[in-house]
C-alpha positions, 0 to 999 in steps of 0.5 A: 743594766742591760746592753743591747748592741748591733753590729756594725758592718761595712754599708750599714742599715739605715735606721729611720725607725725612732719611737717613744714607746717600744713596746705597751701590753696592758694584760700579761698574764704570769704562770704560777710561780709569778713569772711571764715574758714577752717578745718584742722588737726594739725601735731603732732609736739609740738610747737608754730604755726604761721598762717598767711593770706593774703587777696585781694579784687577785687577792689585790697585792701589787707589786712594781718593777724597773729596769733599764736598757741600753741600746747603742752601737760602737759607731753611730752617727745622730742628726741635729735636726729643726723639728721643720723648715720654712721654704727660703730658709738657709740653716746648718745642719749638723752631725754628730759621729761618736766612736765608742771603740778603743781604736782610732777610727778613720770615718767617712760621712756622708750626708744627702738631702732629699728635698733641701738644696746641699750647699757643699760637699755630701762626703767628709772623712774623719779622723776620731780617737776612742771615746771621742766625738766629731761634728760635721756642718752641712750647709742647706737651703730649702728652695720649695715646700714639702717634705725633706728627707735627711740621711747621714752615714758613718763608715770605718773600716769595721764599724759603721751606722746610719740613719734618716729621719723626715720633715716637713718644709713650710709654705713660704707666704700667706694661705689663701682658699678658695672653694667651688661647690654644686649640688647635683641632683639630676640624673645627667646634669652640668656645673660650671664654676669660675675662678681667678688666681691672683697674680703674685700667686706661687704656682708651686703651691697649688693644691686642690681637694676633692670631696665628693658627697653622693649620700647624705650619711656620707657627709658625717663620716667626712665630717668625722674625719676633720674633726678628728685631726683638728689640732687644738684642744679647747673645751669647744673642740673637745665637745665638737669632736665627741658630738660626732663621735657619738652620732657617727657611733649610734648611726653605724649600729644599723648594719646598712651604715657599718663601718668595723674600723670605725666601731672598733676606733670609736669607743676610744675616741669617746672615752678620750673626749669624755675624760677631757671634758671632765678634766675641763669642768671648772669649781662652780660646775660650769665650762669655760674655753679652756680650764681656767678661764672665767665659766661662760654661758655657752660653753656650759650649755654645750658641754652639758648638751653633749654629755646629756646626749651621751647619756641617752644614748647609753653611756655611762656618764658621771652623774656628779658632773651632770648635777654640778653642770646642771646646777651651774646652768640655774646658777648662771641664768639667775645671777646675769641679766645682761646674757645675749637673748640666743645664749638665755634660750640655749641654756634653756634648751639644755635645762629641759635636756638635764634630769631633775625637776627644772619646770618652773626655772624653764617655763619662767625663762621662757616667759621672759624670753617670748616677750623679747623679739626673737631672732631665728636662732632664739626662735628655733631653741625655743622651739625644740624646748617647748617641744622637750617639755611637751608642749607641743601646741607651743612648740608648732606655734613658734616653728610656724613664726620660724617658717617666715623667717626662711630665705629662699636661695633656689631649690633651697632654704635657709635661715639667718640670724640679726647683723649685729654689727660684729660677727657672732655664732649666733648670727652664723647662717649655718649654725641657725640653719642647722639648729632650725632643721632639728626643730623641724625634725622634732616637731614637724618630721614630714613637713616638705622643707626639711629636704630643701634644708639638708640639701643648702647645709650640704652645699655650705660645706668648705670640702669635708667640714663648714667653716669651724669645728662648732658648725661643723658638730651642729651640721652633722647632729642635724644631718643626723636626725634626719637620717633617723627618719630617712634613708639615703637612695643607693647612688650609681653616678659617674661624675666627670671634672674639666678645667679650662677645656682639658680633662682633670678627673673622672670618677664611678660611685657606686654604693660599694665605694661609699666609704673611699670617697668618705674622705677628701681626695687630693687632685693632681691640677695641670692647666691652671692659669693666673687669672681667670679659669673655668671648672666644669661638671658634668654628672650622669646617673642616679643620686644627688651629688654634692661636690665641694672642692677646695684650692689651696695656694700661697702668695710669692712675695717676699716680705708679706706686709701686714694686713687686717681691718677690725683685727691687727697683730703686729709683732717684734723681737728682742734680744735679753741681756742677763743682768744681776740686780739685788743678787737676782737674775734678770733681763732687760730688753733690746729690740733685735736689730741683727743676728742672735747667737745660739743659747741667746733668748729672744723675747716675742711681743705680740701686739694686739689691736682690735676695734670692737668687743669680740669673743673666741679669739685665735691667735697663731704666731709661727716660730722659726726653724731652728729655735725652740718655744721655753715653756718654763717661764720663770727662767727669764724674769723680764724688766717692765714686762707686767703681761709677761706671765699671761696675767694683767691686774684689772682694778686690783683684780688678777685674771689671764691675758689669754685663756689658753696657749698651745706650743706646737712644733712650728707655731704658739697658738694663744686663745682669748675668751674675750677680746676687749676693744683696744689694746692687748699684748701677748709674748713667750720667749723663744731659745735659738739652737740652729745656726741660719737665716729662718723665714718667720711668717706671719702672725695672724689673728682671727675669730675661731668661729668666723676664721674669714675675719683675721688679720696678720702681722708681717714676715720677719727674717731672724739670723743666727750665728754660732 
C-alpha cells in the first residue's frame, strides 16, 4: 500500500474536486524491458484507490496488475450530505471530523450553506483524542429552489482540512409549461402572443427558454442536443437517440454543415447506442420496451428501421441482429391477427428496408392492408413501401390519396391520423406529418407542398424538441431529407422580443453565429404579471425565422391535491416491522402515521387506476431527500404483498408488473408496456439515512408519447428522527 498524504496547514484548501475515476489511458506503451509510467493528479477525494493494468504483448501474452492507494490526511472533515433537497424541507446535515494524529486536537468547525437557511451556529470548537471522530449536527432549511453549495472546515493548530461539495434544491409544487411559438418569414414582420399565469403561481420559479431556429439544419442540431441529455433509457429512446446521431453525422459530412466538436463526439455516441440496442434485442430476434418485456410490433420495426439505416449509411452493423430482427418481423406479421392497421404497415415498410428476398411476404401484406380503410399514417408507410419496392406508379397513386387528407392551417399543411377514443402514436399529428413529408421526399422531391410541410413541423416544436423523444427522432429524419434536396438561404436577422411593453431581448443571427443559437437559450424575465401578458415579436431581415419559447413555472400551494382524468396514481407509505415466523425473516405492514427513524425501511404503494387500455406508460414517484432507494429486494420479504417483486401470475402465467424500472437520484421511474383498464399496484422500498421533515412531491403518471395525459397523486410530508 501505498500513502499519499497532504499536509495540513492553518487555513486549508478547500477540496471540492471528488471523482470516480482518477485517471483512464487505454494506450500505454512500455520500453523494452516491459516498463512504462504515467503522471497524473489525484481528484481530491479521500479514500483508498485501486490501480489496475492490463497488459498484452504482441505475440498475445497478457498479463494483469493491481495496486492500492491511500489518500488521506491527519485531520480531515467528510460532509454527509442527501444527494439533493426539496424546496421547504428541514433536515440535519451532519459532519464528521476524524483526527488520525497521536495528540489530542482542539478543532474549530465551521459550516456555511450557500443557498440553504442555517438555522444555528456556523462555528463549533472540539475537543477530539487520537484516532478519534466527532459529528457535529447543522440544522438547515431550504427557503427556494436552486443550487445549494456546502463548505465544512476543520482547524487545529497544525492540522486542518476542508471541503465543499454542491446540490441541487428542488422545486417545491407541481410544473407547469406553457409554449409561445411563430414562424416568421417576412423580411420585417410582427407576432404577438398572449399569455396568463395563473394565480397561485410562485413567481419565484419562473423561467423562460429561448429557441431560436433561423435555418431549417438549425433544428437538428437543437434536436440532437435534447435527446441526448434525456435521462431514461428504453429501447425507444436509445433508438430515438441514435437515429439523429446518425443523421446529424452524415449531414456534417458536407463541409457547409461542419461541426468538428460534434464529429469527434458523434462516432462514440453511436458506438454507445448501437452496443445498447444489441444488449436489448430479445430471444426471439424481436424488441421490446425494455429487455425483458414481451416483443412488441413497433419496437421491432423501429430498432430494425434504425439499424438498417446505419447500415446504409456505412456502419458496420452485426449482420446476425439484422437476420434475427428481420426474421422476428415475418414471425411477427404471420402469428398476430389482431396487429393495429398503422403497426402491419409499418413492419412492412421496415420489411422492404431489411436485406433478403422478402417480396412475396411485402406484396401479400400489402394486398391485405389496401383493402383496409386507410388512415393517413398507413397511407404514407404504404407509400414509402411501394416506392422501396419500386413500384412507383403505386406508390404516386396512394400519395395522391394522401394529398386529401392535408388540412390546411394558414400557409401550412398537415396531416392527422383517426381519433380513437385514447391518445395513440399513430394518431400523433407530428409523427404523421413527419413520416407524410418523407413520403413526399421519396416520391414527389418537387411537388410545391413539401416547404408548407417542414415549415408546420417546425412551428410544432415545444423549444428544441416535439413533445416526446419518438416524434421528436421522426421530425428530424424528415427534416433531414429535405435537407438532401435543399439548401438553407444564409440568414441576416435581428429579432427583438418585448414583454408587456418593456424591452426583454434583443439579438444579430447571422450565418457565422449559427451553431450559438443551435442550443436553447435561458431569458432572464422581469415584468411578468399573474394574469394576463403580452409578448411581442418584431423580425427584420433576411431568413425564415422560427422562435419557440418555453415558460416554465411551479404552483405555491402546500399540500398539492391529487389530480388526473383517465390517469390516477395514489400513493401510501408504510412502516415494516421485522418479525421471525418459521425462523425466517419477514415484514408486515403498518401505514405510516407519524415520524420514521433512521435504519427503519418504509414500504412505497403505488396504486394505479386507469379507464382504458393504454400503451407506454410512464410513471415518476419523487423520493424524499434524506433517504436512499434499496435496490436489493430480497432483504424485505413483505407479508401479503404478491406484486411486491414487480411480478403478478395472470391464469397461472408469470409475467412483470412493469417493463422497466430506473432509480435515479430524486426520483423511481416505472415503465409499463401496457397499461390494462382497472387497477394496478407498483412499489419499492425506501431506507431513511438523514434526520428531517422532507417535502415529498407528487407522483405523477402519464402517456410517454402523449406526456399532456398525466395524472398525479398528492404531496406528502415524511418526518425522520434519530
Amino acid at each position: 500500500m501505498v500513502l499519499a498524504a497532504y499536509k495540513g496547514r492553518e487555513e486549508p484548501q478547500v477540496r471540492q474536486r471528488f471523482e470516480d475515476m482518477a485517471y483512464w489511458n487505454a494506450f500505454v506503451r512500455t520500453d523494452g524491458q516491459g516498463r512504462a509510467s504515467v503522471s497524473f493528479t489525484y481528484p481530491e477525494n479521500l479514500t483508498t484507490w485501486r490501480a489496475t493494468a492490463r497488459a498484452i504483448t504482441t505475440d498475445t501474452k497478457v498479463g494483469e496488475s493491481r495496486e492500492k492507494t491511500l489518500v488521506t490526511k491527519d485531520l480531515l472533515v467528510r460532509i454527509m450530505s442527501p444527494r439533493f433537497i426539496t424546496e421547504r424541507d428541514s433536515l440535519v446535515i451532519p459532519t464528521i471530523v476524524h483526527n488520525y494524529t497521536r495528540e489530542t486536537q482542539e478543532v474549530e468547525c465551521s459550516f456555511t450553506a450557500s443557498g440553504l437557511e442555517l438555522l444555528d451556529r456556523t462555528k463549533h470548537v472540539e475537543t477530539i483524542g487520537p484516532g478519534a471522530s466527532a459529528r457535529i449536527d447543522w440544522p438547515v432549511r431550504a427557503t427556494s429552489a436552486g443550487d445549494a453549495t456546502l463548505v465544512a472546515k476543520a482547524i487545529a493548530t497544525d492540522f486542518s482540512d476542508a471541503m465543499q461539495i454542491k446540490l441541487p434544491v428542488n422545486p417545491h409544487g407541481m410544473e407547469r409549461n406553457m409554449v409561445l411559438s411563430a414562424f416568421m418569414p417576412g423580411a420585417d414582420e410582427r407576432a404577438t402572443r398572449s399569455f396568463n399565469i395563473p394565480d397561485g403561481t410562485d413567481m419565484k420559479t419562473l423561467s423562460a427558454s429561448l429557441t431560436l431556429t433561423p435555418t431549417i439544419g438549425s433544428a437538428l442540431f437543437a434536436g440532437l442536443a435534447y435527446l441526448a441529455g434525456y435521462p431514461y433509457g428504453c429501447a425507444e429512446q436509445t433508438m430515438s437517440s441514435f437515429f439523429p446521431d446518425l443523421i446529424v453525422a452524415d449531414l456534417i459530412k458536407d463541409p457547409k454543415r461542419g461541426n468538428p466538436k460534434l464529429a469527434e463526439e458523434l462516432p462514440k455516441m453511436i458506438e454507445k447506442g448501437l452496443a445498447k440496442l444489441y444488449g436489448y434485442q430479445h430471444s426471439d430476434g424481436g424488441w421490446g420496451w425494455w429487455e425483458n418485456d414481451e416483443t412488441m410490433n413497433y419496437m421491432t420495426a423501429y430498432v430494425m428501421h434504425g439499424l438498417i439505416y446505419a447500415s446504409e449509411l456505412g456502419y458496420d452493423i452485426n449482420p446476425k441482429v439484422i437476420e434475427r430482427g428481420t426474421q422476428s418481423l415475418k414471425n411477427l406479421l404471420s402469428a398476430k391477427q389482431d396487429i393495429k392497421l398503422v403497426e402491419r404497415a409499418y413492419m412492412v415498410y421496415v420489411l422492404a428496408l431489411a436485406p433478403g428476398d422478402n417480396a412475396s411476404v411485402i406484396r401479400k401484406e400489402l394486398a391485405a392492408i389496401e383493402k383496409k380503410e386507410l388512415d393517413s399514417y398507413s397511407k404514407a408507410l404504404v407509400a414509402l413501401t411501394w416506392q422501396r419496392i419500386g413500384d412507383n406508379s403505386k406508390a404516386r397513386a396512394v400519395l395522391e390519396s394522401l394529398k386529401k387528407d392535408a388540412i390546411s392551417d394558414g400557409e401550412m399543411v398537415y396531416w392527422s391520423g383517426t381519433t380513437r377514443g385514447v391518445e395513440y402514436w399513430g394518431d400523433d399529428p407530428v409523427e404523421v406529418t413527419a413520416t407524410t413529408l418523407r413520403a413526399f421526399l421519396a416520391i414527389s422531391p418537387k411537388d410545391n407542398v413539401i416547404p408548407k410541410i417542414v415549415y408546420w413541423l417546425l412551428r410544432e416544436r415545444r423549444g428544441n424538441h416535439w413533445k416526446s423523444t419518438k416524434d421528436s427522432a421522426l421530425s428530424l429524419l424528415a427534416i433531414a431529407e429535405f435537407l438532401k434536396i435543399s439548401s438553407d438561404a444564409s440568414p441576416n436577422i435581428e429579432i427583438e422580443f418585448t414583454l408587456n411593453g418593456r424591452k426583454l431581448e434583443s439579438y444579430s443571427v447571422s450565418e457565422k453565429d449559427l451553431l450559438e443559437f443551435s442550443s436553447p437559450m435561458r431569458l432572464r424575465l422581469s415584468g411578468v404579471n399573474k394574469g394576463d401578458n403580452t409578448l411581442k415579436v418584431h423580425k427584420k431581415g433576411q431568413g425564415n425565422l422560427f422562435f419557440s419559447m418555453v415558460l416554465s413555472f411551479y404552483s405555491e400551494e402546500e399540500g398539492v391535491p391529487e389530480g388526473g382524468g383517465e390517469l390516477k396514481v395514489h400513493r401510501k407509505y408504510y412502516k415494516l416491522i421485522p418479525r421471525v415466523e418459521n425462523d425466517q425473516l419477514v415484514y408486515y405492514k403498518e401505514e405510516l402515521k407519524g415520524p420514521i427513524r433512521i435504519g427503519e425501511p418504509l414500504f412505497v404503494k403505488l396504486y394505479v387506476d386507469c379507464e382504458n387500455e393504454l400503451e407506454y406508460v410512464m410513471l415518476t414517484d419523487p423520493i424524499p431527500a434524506g433517504f436512499d432507494v434499496a435496490k436489493e429486494r430480497d432483504r424485505f420479504p413483505v407479508r401479503d404483498e404478491r406484486f411486491w417483486g414487480g411480478y403478478y401470475d395472470y391464469d397461472d402465467e408469470w409475467g412483470y408488473m412493469y417493463s422497466g424500472r430506473e432509480i435515479h437520484d430524486d426520483h423511481v421511474a416505472f415503465f409499463m408496456s401496457y397499461l390494462w383498464s382497472g387497477k394496478r399496484e407498483l412499489s419499492y422500498v425506501l431506507e431513511p439515512y438523514l434526520p428531517g421533515s422532507y417535502h415529498v412531491m407528487p407522483a405523477k403518471i402519464s402517456l410517454m408519447y402523449y406526456p399532456d395525459k398525466w395524472g398525479n397523486s398528492s404531496e406528502s410530508v415524511i418526518t425522520v428522527e434519530e
